[in-house]
C-alpha positions as CSV (number, residue, x, y, z in Angstrom):
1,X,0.0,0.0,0.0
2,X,1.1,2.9,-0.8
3,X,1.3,6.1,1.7
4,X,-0.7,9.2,0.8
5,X,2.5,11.2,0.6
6,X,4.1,9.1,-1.9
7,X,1.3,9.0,-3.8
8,X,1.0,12.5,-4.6
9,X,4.4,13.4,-5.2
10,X,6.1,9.9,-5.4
11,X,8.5,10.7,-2.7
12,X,8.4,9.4,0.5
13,X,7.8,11.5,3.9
14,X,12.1,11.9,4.0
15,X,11.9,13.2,0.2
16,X,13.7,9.6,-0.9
17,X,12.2,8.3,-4.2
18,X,11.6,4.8,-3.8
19,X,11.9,4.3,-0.2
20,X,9.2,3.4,1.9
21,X,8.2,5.4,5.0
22,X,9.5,3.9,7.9
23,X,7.5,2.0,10.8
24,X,6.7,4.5,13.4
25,X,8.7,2.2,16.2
26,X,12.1,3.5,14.2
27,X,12.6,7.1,15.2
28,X,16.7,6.9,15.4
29,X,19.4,5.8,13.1
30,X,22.9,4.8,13.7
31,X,25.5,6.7,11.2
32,X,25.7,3.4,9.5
33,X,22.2,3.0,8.7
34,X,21.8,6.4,7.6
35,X,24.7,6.0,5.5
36,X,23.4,3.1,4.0
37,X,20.0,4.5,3.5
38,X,21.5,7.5,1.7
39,X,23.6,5.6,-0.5
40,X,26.5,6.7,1.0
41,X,30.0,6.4,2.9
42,X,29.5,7.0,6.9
43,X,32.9,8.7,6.1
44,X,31.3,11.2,4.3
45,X,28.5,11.4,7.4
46,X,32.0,11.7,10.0
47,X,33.1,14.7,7.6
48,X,30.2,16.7,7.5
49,X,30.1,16.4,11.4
50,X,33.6,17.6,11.8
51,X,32.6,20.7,9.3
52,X,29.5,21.5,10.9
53,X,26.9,20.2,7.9
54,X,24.4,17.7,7.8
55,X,22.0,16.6,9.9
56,X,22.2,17.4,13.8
57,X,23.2,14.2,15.4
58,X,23.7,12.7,19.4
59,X,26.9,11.4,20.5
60,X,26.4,9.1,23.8
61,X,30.0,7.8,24.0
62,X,31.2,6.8,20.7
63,X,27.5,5.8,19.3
64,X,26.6,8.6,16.7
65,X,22.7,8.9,16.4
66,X,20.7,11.0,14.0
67,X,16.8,11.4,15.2
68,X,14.1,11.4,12.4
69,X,13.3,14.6,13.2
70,X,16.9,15.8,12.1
71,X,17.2,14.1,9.1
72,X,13.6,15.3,8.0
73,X,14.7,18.9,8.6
């Protein structure tokens, strides 16, 4: 089924085409999965940290988190 976002604009609610929505249980994503679901190197996720960009992340000890929230803004 398709969600009523995608189906007006065929992007999903965090503007991916061809991504699904995510369940509402998921709210946080470790640098590697957001990595991954970008389609990109969590190298390039570490640099943009260290330059100030991207999304607004949590560090609790060495675990980098990004909230849904963050990466929808």
């Amino acid at each position: 089924m398709r969600s009523a976002t995608r189906a007006r604009t065929g992007r999903t609610p965090l503007g991916i085409p061809g991504q699904e929505a995510l369940p509402a249980e998921r709210m946080v994503f470790t640098e590697a999965d957001l990595a991954s679901r970008w389609r990109m190197s969590p190298k390039t996720l570490q640099r943009w940290r260290t330059e100030g960009r991207g999304p607004h992340y949590l560090k609790l000890g060495k675990r980098v988190t990004y909230t849904i929230n963050a990466i929808e803004a």
